[in-house]
BALOMAR-312380 format. One record per atom (N, C-alpha, C, O, CB): x, y, z. Coordinates in steps of 0.001 Angstrom, whole numbers, plus 500000, padded with zeros to 6 digits. Last residue first. Glycine has a CB too. Example, Ala and Ser with C-alpha at 12.3 -4.5 7.8 and 13.67 -1.06 7.14 Angstrom:
BEGIN
512850497750507080513670498940507140512900500030507870513409501138508039514084499402505725513190494310507800512300495500507800513200496700507800514236496681508465511308495527509046
This chain:
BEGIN
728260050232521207726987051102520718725872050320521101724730050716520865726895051417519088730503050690523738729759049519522749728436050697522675727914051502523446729323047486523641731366052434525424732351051922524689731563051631523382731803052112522275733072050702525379729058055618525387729549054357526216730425053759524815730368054199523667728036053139526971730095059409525106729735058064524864729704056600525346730788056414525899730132057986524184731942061464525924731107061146526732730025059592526244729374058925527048730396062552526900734276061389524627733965061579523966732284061333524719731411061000523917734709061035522953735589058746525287736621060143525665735908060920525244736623061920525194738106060420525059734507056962524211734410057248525497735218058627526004735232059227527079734866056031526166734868056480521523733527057275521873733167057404523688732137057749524267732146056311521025737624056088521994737348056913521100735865057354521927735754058284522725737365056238519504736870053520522426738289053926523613737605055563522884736955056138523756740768053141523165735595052634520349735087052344522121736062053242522913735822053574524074735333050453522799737270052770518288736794053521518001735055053189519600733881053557519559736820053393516120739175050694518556739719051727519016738414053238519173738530054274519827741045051897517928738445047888518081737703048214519355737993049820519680737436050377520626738256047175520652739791047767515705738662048625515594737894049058516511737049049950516443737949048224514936741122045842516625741805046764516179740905047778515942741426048891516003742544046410515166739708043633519602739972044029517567740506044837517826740696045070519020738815044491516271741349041949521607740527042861521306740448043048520307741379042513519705740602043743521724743052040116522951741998039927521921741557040381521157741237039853520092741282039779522077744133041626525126745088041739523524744352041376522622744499041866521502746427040811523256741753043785526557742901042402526501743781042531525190743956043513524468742017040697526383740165046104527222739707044650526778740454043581526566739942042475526390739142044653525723742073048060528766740598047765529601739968046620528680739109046002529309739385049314529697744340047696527555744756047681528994743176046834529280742972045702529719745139049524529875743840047764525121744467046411524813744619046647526529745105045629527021746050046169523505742518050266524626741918049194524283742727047976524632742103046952524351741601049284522968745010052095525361744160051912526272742938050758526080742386050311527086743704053177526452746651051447523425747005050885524521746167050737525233746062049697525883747800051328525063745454052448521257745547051033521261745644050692522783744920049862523333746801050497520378744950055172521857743999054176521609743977052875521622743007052158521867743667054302520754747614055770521841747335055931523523746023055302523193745611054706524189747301057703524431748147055081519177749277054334520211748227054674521728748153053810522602751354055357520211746799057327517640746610055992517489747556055493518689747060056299519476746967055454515962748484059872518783746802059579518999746526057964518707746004057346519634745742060607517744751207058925517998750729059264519257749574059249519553749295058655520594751012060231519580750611059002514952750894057681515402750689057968517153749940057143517678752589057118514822749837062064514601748333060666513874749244059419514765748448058724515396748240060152511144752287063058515036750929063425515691749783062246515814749146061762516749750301064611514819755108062118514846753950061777514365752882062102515136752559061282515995753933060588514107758256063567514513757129063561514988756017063265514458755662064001513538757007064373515353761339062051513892760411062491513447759289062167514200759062061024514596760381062217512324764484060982514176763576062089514654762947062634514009763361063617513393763968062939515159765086058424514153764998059226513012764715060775513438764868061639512574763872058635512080763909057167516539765577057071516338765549058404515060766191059406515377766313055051515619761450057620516706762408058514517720763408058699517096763951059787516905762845057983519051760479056463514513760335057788514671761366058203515161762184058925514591759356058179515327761376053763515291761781054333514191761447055804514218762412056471513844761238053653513093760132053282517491760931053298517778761532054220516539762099055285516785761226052132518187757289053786516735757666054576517376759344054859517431759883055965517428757052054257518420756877051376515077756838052424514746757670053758515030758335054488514295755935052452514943757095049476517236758090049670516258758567051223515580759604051881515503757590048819515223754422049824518576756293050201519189757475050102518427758594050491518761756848049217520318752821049556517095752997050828517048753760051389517990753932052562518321751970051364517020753102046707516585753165047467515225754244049245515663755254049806515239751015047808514629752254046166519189753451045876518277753625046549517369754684047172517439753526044805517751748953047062518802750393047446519635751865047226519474752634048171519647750343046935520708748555045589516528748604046965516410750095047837517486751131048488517349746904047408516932748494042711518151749317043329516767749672044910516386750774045337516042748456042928515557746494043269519750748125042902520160748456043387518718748639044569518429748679040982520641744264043717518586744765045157518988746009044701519424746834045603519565743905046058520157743950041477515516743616042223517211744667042622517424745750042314516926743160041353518593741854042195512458743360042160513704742983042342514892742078043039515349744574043359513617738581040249512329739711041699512789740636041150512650740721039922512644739823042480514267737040038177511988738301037852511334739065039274511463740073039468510783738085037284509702734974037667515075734863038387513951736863038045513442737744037773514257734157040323514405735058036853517816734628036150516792735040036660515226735387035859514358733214036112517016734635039389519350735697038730519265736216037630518510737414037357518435735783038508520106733025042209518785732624041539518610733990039828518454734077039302517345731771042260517661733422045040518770733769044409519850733439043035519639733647042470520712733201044958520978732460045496516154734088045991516367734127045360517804735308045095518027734499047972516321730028045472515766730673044154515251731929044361516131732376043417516783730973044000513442728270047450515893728446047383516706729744046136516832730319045946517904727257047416517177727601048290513532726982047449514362727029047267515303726035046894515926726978046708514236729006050820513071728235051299512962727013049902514097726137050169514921728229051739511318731559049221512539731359050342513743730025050665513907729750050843515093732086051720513503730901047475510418731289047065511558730598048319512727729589048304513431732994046877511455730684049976508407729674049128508791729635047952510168728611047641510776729539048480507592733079050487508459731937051701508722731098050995509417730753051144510589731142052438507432734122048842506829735044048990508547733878049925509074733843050052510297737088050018508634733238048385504581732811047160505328733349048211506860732699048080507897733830045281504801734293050858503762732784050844503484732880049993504507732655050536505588732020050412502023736968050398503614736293051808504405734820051216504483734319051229505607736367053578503370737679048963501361737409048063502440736948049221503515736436048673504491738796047045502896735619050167499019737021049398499129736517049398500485735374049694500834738697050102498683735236054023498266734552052595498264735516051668498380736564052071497876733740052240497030734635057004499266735724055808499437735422054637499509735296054063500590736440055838500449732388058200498095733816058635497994734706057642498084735489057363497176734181059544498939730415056021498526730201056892496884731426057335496816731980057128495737729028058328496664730575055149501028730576054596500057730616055262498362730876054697497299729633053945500408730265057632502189732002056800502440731798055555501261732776055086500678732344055837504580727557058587502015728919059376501498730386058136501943731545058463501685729067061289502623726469056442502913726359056894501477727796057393501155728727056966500473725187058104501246727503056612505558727585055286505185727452055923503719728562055938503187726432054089505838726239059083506695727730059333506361727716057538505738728747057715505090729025059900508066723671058211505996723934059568505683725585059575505316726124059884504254723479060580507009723307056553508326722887056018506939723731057412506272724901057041506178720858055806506590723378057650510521724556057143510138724426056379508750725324055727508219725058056288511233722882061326510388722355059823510691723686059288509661724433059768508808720339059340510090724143063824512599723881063039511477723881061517511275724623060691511805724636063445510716724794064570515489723482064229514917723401063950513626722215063753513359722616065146515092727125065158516104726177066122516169724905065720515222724258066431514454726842067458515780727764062000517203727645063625518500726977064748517585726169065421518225729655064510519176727787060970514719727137060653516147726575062178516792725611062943516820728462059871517292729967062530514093728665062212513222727716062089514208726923062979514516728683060867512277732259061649515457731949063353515492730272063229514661729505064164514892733501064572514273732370058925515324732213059580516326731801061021516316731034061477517164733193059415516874733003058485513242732270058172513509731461058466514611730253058313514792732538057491513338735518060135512928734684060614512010733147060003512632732173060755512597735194060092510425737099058246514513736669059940514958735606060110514296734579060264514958737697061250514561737201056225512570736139055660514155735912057378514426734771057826514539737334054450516047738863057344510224737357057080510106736196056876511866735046057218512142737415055416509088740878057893511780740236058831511248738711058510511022737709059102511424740918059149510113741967055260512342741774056504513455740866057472513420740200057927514350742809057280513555742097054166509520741212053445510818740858054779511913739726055166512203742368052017511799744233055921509205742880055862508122741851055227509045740796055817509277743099054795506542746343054949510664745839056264510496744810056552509747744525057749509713746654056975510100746036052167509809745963052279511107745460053969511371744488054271512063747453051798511741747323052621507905746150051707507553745876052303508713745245053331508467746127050017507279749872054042507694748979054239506753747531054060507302746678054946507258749291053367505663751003051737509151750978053656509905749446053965509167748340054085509694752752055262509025751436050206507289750532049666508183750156050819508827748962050959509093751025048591509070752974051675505548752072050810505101750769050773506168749603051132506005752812049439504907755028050655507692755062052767506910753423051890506143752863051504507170757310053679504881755622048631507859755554049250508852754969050906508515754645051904509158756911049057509453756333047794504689755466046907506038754494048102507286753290048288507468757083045892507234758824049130504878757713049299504041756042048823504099754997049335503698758213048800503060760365047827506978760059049190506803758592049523505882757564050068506285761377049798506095760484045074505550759740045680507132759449047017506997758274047369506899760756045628508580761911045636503478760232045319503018759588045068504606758383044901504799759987043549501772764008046654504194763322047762503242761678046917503112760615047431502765764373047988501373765752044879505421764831045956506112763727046663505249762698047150505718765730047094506656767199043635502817765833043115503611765055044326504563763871044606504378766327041767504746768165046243500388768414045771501856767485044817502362766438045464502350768381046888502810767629043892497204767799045370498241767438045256499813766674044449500343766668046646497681767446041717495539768732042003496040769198043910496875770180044637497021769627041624494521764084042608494707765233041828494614766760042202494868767177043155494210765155041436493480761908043031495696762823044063496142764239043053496308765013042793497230762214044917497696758461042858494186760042042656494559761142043450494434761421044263493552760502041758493978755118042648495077756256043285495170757648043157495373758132043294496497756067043775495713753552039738493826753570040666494720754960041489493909755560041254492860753697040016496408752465036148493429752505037442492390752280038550493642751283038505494363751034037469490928753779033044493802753424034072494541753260035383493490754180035478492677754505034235495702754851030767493029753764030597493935752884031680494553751909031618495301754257029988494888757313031133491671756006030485490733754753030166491661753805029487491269756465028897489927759172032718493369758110033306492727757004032771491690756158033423491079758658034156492214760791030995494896759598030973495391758892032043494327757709032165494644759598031324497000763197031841492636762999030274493382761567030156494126761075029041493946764290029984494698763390034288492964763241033674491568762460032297492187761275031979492084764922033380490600764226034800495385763319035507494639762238034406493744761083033984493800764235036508493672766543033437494872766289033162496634764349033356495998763471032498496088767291034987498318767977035071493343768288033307493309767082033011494001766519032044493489769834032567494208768364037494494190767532037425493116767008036063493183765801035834493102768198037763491831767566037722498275768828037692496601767614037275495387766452036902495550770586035823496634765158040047499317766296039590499360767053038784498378767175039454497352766251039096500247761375040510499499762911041377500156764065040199499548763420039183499290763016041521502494758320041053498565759762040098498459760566040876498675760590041971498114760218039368497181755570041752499811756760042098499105757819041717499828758195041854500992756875043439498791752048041042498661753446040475499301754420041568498811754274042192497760753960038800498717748923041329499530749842041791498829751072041372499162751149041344500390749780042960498807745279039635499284746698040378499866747759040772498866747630040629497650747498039399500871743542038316498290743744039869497385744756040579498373745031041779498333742044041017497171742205036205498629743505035912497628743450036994497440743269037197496240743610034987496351740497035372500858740095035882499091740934036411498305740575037061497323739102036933498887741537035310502848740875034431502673740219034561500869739650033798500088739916034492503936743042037823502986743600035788502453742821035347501896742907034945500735743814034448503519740862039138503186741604039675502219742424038187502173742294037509501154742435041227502594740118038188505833739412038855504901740362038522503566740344037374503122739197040480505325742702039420507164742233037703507030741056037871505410741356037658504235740969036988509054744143042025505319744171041345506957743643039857506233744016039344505178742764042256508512747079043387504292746234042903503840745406041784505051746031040859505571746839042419502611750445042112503576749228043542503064748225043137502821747931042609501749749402044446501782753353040655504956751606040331504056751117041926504642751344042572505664750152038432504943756699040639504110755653040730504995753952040915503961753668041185502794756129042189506080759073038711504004757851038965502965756934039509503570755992038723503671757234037829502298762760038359503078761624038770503929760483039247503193760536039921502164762008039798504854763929034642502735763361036033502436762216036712503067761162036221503471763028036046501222766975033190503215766369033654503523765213035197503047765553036380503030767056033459504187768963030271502078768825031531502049767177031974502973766385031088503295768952031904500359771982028541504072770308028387503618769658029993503286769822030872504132769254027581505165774384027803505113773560027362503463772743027701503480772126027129502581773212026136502890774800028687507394774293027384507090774174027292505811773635026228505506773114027051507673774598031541507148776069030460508189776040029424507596777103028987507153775918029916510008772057032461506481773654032141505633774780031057506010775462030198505450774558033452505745770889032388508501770673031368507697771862031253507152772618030285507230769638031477506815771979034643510196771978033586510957771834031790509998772246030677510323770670034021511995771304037386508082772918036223508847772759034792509111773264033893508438773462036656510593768278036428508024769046036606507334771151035958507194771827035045506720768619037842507526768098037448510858767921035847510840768520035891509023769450035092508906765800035108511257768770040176511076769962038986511969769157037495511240769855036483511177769792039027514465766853040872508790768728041224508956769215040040509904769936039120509517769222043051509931764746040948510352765156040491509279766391040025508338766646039139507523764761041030508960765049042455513082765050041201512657765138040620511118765829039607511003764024040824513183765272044582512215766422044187512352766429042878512227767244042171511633766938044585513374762235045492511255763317045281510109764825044994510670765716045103509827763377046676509150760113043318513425761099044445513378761992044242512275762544043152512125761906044585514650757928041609511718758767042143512617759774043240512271760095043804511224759382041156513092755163039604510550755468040917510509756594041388511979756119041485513111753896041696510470756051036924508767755509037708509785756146039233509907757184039761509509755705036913511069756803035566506651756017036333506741754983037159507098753985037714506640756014036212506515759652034575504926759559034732506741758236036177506421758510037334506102761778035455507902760915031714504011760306032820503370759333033095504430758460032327504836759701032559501904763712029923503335763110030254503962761844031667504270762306032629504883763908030032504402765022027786501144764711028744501198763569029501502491762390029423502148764453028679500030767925025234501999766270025768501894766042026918501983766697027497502850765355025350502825770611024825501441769994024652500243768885025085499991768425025366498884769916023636499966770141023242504947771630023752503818770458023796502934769439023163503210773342022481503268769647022536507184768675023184506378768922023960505055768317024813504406768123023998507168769203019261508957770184019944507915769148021244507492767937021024507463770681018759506396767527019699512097767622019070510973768738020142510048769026021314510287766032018813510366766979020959514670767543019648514350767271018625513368766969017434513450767451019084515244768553023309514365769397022445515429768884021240515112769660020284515105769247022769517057767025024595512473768929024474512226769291023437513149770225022684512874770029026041512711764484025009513851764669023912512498766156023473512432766511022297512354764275024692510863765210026453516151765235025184516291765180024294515323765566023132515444764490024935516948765885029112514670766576028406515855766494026814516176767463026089516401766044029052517029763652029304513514764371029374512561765456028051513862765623026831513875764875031278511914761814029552516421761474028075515310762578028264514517763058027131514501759879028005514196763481032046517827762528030560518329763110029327516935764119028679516658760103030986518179762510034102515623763812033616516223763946032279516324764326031477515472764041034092517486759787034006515524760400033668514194761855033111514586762355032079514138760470035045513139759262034605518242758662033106517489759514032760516450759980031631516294757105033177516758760421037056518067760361036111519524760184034713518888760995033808519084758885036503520742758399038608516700759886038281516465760167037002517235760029035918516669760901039493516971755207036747516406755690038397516472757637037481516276757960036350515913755065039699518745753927034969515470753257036234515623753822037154515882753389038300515759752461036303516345754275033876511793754595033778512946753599035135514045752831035972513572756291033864512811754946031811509074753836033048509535753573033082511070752706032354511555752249032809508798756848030606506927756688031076508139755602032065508462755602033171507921757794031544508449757699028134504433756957029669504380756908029300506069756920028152506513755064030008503234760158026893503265759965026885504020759237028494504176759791029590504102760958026313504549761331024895500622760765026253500662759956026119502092759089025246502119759745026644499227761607022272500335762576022838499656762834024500499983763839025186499795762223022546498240761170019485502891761149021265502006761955021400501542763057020954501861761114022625502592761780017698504722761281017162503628760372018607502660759319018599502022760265015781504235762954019134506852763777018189505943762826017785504732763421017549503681764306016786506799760548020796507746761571021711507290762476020643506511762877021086505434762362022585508571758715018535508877758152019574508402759526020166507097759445019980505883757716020651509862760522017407511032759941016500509311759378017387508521759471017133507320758608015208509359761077019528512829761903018895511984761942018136510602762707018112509637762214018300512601758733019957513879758867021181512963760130020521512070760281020818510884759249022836513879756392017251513560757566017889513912758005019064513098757746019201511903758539016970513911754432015853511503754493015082513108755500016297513850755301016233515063755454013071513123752622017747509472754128017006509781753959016576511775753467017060512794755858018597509328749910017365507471750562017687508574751974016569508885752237015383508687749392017686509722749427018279504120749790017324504937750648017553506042751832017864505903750255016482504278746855018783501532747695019215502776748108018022503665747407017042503917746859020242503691745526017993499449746531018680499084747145019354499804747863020289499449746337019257498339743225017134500558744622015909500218745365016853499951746451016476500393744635014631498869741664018597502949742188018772501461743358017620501564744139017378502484742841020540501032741350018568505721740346019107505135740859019105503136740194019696502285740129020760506042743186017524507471742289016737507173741301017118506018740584016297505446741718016516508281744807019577507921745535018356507018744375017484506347744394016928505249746557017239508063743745020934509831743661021520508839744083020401507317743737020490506139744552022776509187743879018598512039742500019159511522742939019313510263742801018404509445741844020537512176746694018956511899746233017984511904744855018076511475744645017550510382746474017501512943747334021956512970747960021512511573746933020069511003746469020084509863749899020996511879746256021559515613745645022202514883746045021765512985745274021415512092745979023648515489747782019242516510746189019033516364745680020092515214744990019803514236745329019366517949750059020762517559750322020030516157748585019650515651748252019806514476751505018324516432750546023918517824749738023001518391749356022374517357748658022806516439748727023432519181752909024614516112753376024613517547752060023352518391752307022403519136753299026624518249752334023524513318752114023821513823752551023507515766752468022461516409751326023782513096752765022751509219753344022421511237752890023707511760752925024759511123755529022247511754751684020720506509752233022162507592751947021061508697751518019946508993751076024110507722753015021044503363753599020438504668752913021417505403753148022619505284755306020336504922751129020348500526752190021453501136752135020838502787751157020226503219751541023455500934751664017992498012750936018440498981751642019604499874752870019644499805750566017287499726753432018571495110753287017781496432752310018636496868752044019733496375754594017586497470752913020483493380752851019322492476752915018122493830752528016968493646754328019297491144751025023118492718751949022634493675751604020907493200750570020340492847751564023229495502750680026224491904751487025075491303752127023829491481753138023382490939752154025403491023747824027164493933749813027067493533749451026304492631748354025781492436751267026294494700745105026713495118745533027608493535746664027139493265746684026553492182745737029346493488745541025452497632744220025038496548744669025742495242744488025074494224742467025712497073747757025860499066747746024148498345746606023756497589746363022670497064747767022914499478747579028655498934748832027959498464748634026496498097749151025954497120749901028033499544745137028691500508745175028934499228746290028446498396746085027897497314745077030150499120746237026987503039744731026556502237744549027418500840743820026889500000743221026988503340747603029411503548748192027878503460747472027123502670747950026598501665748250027106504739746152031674503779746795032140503149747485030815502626747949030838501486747416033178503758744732030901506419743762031031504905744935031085503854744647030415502862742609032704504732746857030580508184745715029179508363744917029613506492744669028779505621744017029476510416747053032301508267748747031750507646747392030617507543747262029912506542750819031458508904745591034731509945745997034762507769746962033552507375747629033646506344747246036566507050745153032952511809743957033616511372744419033703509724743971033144508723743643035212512255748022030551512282747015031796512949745995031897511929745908030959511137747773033444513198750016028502511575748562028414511462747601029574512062746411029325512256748209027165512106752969027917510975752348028618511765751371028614510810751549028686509594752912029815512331754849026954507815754929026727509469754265027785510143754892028837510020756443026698510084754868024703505376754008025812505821754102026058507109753368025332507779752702025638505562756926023636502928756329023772504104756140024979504690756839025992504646756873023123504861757025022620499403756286023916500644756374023374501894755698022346501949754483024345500505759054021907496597758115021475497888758101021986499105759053021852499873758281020298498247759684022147493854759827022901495200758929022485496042757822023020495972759696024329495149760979020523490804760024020486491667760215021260493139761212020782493678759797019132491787761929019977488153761819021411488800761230021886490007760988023049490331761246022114488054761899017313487772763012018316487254763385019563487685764474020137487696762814018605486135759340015898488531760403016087488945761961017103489123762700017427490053760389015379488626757997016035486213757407016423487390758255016953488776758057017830489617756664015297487684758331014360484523758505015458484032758712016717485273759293017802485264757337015587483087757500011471484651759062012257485366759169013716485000760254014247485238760668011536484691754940010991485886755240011904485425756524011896485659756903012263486771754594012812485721754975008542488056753463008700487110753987010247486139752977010632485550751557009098488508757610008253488352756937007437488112755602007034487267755231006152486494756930007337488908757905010339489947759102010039488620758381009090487935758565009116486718760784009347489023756304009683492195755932010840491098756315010663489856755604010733488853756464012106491366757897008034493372756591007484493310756367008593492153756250008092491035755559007445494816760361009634493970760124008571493581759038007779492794759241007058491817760269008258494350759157011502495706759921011790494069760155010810493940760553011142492824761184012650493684758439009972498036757112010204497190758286011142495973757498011423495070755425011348498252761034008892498914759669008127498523758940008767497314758825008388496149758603008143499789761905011649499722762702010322498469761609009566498104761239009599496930764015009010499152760551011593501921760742013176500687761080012447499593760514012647498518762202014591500970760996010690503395759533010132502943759888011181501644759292011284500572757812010449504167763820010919504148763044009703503522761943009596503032761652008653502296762890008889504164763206013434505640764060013444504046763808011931503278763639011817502064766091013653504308760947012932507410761274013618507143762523013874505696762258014729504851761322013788508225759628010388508363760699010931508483761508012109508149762652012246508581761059010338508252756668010590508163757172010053508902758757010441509322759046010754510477756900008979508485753725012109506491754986012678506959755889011273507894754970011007508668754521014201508051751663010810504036751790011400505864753270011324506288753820010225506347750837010232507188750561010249501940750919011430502051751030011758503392750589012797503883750160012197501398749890007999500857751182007495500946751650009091501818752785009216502278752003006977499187747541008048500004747169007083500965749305007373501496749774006823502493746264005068500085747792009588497853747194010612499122747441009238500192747526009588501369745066011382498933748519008708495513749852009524496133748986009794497891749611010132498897750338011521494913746223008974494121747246007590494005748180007557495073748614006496495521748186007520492627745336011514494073744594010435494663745487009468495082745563009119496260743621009858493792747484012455492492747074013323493138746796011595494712747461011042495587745546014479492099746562011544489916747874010963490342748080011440491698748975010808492261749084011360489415744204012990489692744348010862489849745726011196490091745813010718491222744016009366488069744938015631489054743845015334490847744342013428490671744780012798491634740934015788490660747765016430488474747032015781488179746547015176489039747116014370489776747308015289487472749214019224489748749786017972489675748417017373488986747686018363488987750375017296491205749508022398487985749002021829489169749287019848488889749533019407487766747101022463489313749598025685487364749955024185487142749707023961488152749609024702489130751205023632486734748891028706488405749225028141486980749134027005487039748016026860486545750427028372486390747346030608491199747259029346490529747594029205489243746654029552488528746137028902490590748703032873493784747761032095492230748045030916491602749155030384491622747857032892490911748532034657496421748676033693495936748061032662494692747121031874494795748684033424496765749631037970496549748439037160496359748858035837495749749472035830494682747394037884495463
């Protein structure tokens, strides 16, 4: 969860905003510690400056909290593949500033946050910051959710260069950014740790394997996803023998109060197809639940609850798209189940 201690002074803040647009990337970086040393040298001494790369559903709320609570004494950098979007978002707070390039973005950082959508991307952009800018010295803090090998090869791949790398995957969907009650856990060197932890309060897994906070990610998410399964059945078996749905809504609220209550209430509206809505969508899940799998096999272990969830996803992500919510599972559910998809 991202929190707020210190913060730059809103007038010196102001003074600094006409000067706050990205051009070169390590030059404008000199400029404005320059200009700062100036109204505060104090300001200087310890200073980490954010860039923010990828804008989806949680990196778009989770960026906008980092530059409204942090400690952040620059504006935080973001980039985006569709630079317009970064550009909007730049527009909405002085305390954001879109980069023309993933290059001006990553030279003028000290701390490079990532929120990507799947491996493929994280590869991709790490790949192209190295080629074309220096990235010796930057911390890179990777908090998409992928395979725990991946974590490991881009890990290597920074070292080569100088540059450390940490894995962070997020707990916790949009909802939950958007109201600062996700969860992080820090994978990798203490140095690396230490260095991005005045921006962040979560779980650290200082100097232990990086896989361990995918894995943990992934075993986490089984969790969430098997609790989701259970509850749409549940919703479903209620239905079919006739108890009103006010009835089981009491009881899930009096037993399991926390985010069960709101996911009831979706299903119950009908919301869960609803494409607008801040869900996961069911691409993610599916990802999720080939990882999963893979780790089962290799380990050999049988998951009953991950095989029933996996032939729900798939079949929601074949007959509504990848769009789909994650909750559309409980349509795939009330159809097997002589029911229509949508209530």
């Amino acid at each position: 969860m991202l929190q707020a201690r210190s913060g730059l002074k809103c007038g010196h803040r102001r003074q600094l905003d006409a000067e706050c647009r990205l051009r070169n990337g390590a030059a404008f970086r000199d400029k404005l510690l320059t200009e700062l040393q100036e109204y505060e040298p104090s300001l200087t001494s310890t200073m980490s400056r954010i860039a923010w790369i990828g804008l989806g559903s949680i990196g778009e709320a989770m960026c906008q909290n980092l530059a409204r609570y942090g400690p952040m004494q620059e504006p935080v950098i973001v980039w985006n593949r569709t630079i317009s979007k970064a550009e909007r978002l730049a527009e909405t707070s002085d305390k954001l500033v879109a980069a023309r390039s993933l290059a001006d973005a990553v030279a003028a950082a000290d701390i490079v946050c990532i929120c990507l959508i799947d491996d493929a991307a994280v590869d991709s952009t790490i790949d192209m910051a190295k080629a074309q800018t220096s990235v010796s010295g930057k911390v890179f803090v990777d908090m998409s959710t992928v395979h725990p090998d991946t974590n490991q090869a881009q890990s290597e791949k920074l070292a080569k260069v100088d540059a450390a790398y940490l894995a962070c995957p997020i707990f916790g969907g949009v909802a939950m950014a958007i109201e600062r009650q996700t969860t992080m856990v820090l994978a990798g060197s203490s140095e690396a740790i230490t260095k991005f932890e005045p921006f962040t309060a979560g779980v650290q897994l200082a100097d232990q394997p990086l896989q361990h906070a995918s894995l943990l990610k992934l075993v986490g998410n089984y969790f969430r996803f098997a609790s989701i399964e259970v509850l749409c059945e549940t919703s479903v078996l209620s239905e079919k023998i006739g108890l009103p749905k006010e009835t089981l809504a009491q009881f899930v609220k009096t037993v399991l109060p926390g985010p069960t209550v709101g996911q009831l209430a979706l299903l119950h509206s009908g919301a869960y197809s609803d494409l607008t809505t801040n869900l996961p969508p069911i691409s993610m899940a599916v990802k999720e639940n080939k990882y999963l799998n893979e780790l089962a096999l290799t380990n050999g272990v049988k998951l009953r609850t991950l095989d029933t969830v996996t032939a729900h996803t798939k079949r929601v992500n074949e007959v509504k798209g990848p769009d789909a919510k994650l909750l559309s599972i409980h349509g795939s559910i009330r159809e097997e189940n002589g029911l229509p998809f949508d209530v």
